[in-house]
N, C-alpha and C positions, 0 to 999 in steps of 0.2 A: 896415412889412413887406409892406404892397401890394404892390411888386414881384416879391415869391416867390409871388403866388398861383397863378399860370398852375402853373407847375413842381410844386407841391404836390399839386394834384388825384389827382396818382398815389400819392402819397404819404398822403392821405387816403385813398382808395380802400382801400391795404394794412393801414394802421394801423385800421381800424375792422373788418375782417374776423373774424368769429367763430371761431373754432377748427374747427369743424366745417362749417363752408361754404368753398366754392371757387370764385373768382374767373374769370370769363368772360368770357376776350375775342375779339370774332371782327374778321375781316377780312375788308373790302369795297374792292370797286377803285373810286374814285372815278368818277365818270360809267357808269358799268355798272349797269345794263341802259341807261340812258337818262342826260341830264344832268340830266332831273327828280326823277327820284327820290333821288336821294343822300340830300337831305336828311329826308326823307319816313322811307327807311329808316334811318338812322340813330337818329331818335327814336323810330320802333318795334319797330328791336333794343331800344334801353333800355325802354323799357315791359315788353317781355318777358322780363325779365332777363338781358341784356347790361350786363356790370357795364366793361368799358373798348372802346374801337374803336382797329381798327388800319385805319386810313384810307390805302388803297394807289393811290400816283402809277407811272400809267403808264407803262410805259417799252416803247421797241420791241426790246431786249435783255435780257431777263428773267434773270437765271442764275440762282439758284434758287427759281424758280417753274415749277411743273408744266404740263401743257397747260390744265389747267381757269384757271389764272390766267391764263396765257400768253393763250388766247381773250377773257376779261373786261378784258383789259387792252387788247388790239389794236379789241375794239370802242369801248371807250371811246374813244380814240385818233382810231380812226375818230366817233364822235360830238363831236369835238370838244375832246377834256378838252385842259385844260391849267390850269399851275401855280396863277395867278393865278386861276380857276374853283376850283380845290379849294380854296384860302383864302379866298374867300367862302364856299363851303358852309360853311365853317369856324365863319364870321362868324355864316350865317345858324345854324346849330345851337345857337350860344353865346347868339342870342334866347331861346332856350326850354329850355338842357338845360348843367349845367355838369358832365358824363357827359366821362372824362378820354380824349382822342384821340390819337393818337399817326400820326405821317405814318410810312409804310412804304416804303421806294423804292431807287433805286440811287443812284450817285453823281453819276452825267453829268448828269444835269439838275439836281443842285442846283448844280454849276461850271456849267452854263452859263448859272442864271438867276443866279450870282454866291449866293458862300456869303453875306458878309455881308446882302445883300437878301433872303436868301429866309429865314435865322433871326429878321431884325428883322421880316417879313412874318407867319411862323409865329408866333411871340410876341403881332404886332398883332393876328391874327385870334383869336388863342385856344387854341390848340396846344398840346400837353404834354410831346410827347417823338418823335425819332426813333429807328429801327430800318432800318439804311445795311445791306445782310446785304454788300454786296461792299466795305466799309469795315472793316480789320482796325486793332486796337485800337491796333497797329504804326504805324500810318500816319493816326492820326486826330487828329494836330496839325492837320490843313488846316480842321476843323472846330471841334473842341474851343475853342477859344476863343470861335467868334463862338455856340456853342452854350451854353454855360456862359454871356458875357455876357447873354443873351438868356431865362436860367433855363428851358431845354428840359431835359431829361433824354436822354440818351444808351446806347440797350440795346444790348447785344451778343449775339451769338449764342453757345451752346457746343451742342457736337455729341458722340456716343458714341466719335468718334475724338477730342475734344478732350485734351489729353495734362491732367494735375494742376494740372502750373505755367503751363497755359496758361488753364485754369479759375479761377486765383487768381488773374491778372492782369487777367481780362477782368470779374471780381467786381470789382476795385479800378477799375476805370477805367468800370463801370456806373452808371446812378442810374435808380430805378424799379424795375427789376426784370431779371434775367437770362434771357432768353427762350432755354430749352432745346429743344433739335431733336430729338425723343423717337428719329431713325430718319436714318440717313446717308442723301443723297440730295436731290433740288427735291422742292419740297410737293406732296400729295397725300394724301387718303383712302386708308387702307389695306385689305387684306382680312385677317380671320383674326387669327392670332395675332404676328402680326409688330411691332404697336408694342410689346405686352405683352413680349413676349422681349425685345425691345432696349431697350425700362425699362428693366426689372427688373438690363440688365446694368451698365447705365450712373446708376441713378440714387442710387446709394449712393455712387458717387464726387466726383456735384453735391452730395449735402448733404455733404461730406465738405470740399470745396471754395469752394463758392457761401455763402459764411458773412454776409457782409455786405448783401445782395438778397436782397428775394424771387425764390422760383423760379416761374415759370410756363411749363407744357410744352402744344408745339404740333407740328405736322404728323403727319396721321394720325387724327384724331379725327375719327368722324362721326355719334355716338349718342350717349348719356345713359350708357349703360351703360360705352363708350371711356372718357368723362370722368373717370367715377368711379371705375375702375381705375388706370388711366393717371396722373390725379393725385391718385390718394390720399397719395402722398409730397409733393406741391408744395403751394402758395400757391393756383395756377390754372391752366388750361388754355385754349386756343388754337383756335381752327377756322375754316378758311380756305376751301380748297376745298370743302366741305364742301354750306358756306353758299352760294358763288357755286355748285356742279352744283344747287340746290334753287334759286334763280332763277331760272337758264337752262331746266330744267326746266317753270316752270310761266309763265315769262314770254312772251309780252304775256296771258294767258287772263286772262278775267275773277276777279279778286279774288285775282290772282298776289299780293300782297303778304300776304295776311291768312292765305295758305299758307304764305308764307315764316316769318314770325310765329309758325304756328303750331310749325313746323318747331326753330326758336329758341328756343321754351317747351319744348318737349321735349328740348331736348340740355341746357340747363338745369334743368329738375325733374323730368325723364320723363316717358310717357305715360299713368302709372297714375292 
């Protein structure tokens, strides 16, 4: 059964969660701020209760990603990132930290560095699962296979405009977890009352739906307070922009990362 370990860790992750605790996973663009720190930050989101990472491959056409990502991505970019870099971070994280990763990205560059290579590369370095947001569930034969061989897991997106029968098919054709989009639109931190409204409209139709996966909701979250609202119906929640505006924020200043940190312990336990 060695060969399912890779693909399991998400799986692990869900099955051990307490009833009363919720599942945190945030999103970092891979080379952003720098191509040193990746790894750096990665292992001290987890220390600080970061329960899974969404490890996001830069792309120079983002579509649903907001400007806050859209910037973290085009610096990366500009620093150099590329494919084969983020699957060493991959490597070098799996030294120290068996914390369940998931690659975030679009589809162009996994065709152009060749599907088969970059799932068998994904799997070598230690990888758990993708999350393709411009790959529709409709069209995911080009993948699916070398994904499944390769024991990745495959999440799909569902949204407040996602229709019933399209929430039950994108459940049947998920593994990991169903990453719901609490708010129509590209990512971003919200103000006010706006993810809480758009829950609340939409998310009695995921668990009505979403029967087979965990649910974990993301875009929009940028407090302690968000989280616990927000997913008190799910598994977990999600924060993306969030995290990269509180890098950008305090990056290069001295002891930027122990702010970051700090920032992280809070949107997981609060400030009390």
């Amino acid at each position: 059964m060695s060969d399912l370990k890779t693909a399991s860790r998400i799986e692990v992750l869900f099955d051990k969660r307490k009833d009363e605790s919720r599942i945190m996973s945030l999103f970092l663009t891979a080379g952003y701020p720098d191509l040193d720190s990746t790894v750096d930050l990665i292992l001290g989101l987890e220390a600080n209760g970061t329960d899974l990472i969404e490890l996001g491959m830069p792309f120079s056409d983002p579509l649903a990603d907001g400007p806050t990502i859209q910037f973290s991505s085009t610096k990366a970019i500009e620093n150099g990132i590329t494919m084969q870099r983020i699957f060493e971070m991959v490597r070098q994280v799996r030294k120290q930290s068996d914390i369940p990763i998931i690659l975030m990205g679009y589809l162009n560059p996994i065709l152009r560095f060749g599907v088969e290579k970059f799932c068998e590369e994904a799997k070598s370095a230690g990888v758990d699962g993708l999350i393709i947001p411009d790959l529709p569930p409709e069209e995911s034969a080009i993948l699916e296979e070398h994904v499944r061989g390769n024991n990745l897991a495959l999440i799909y997106l569902v949204a407040p405009n996602t229709s019933d029968e399209r929430m039950q098919l994108i459940d049947a054709k998920s593994q990991g977890f169903v990453y719901c989009v609490s708010v129509t639109g590209v990512t971003g931190a919200r103000e006010g009352d706006e993810v809480s409204r758009s829950v609340r409209r939409f998310i009695d139709r995921v668990e009505n739906n979403i029967t087979k996966n965990p649910i974990m909701i993301g875009f929009g979250i940028k407090s302690h307070q968000d989280a616990r609202e927000i997913a008190a119906q799910a598994d977990g929640f999600i924060v993306g922009s969030a995290l990269i505006n509180t890098i950008r924020k305090h990056y290069p200043e001295e002891g930027w990362k122990e702010k970051v940190f700090a920032f992280v312990k809070g949107l997981k336990y609060g400030t009390d």
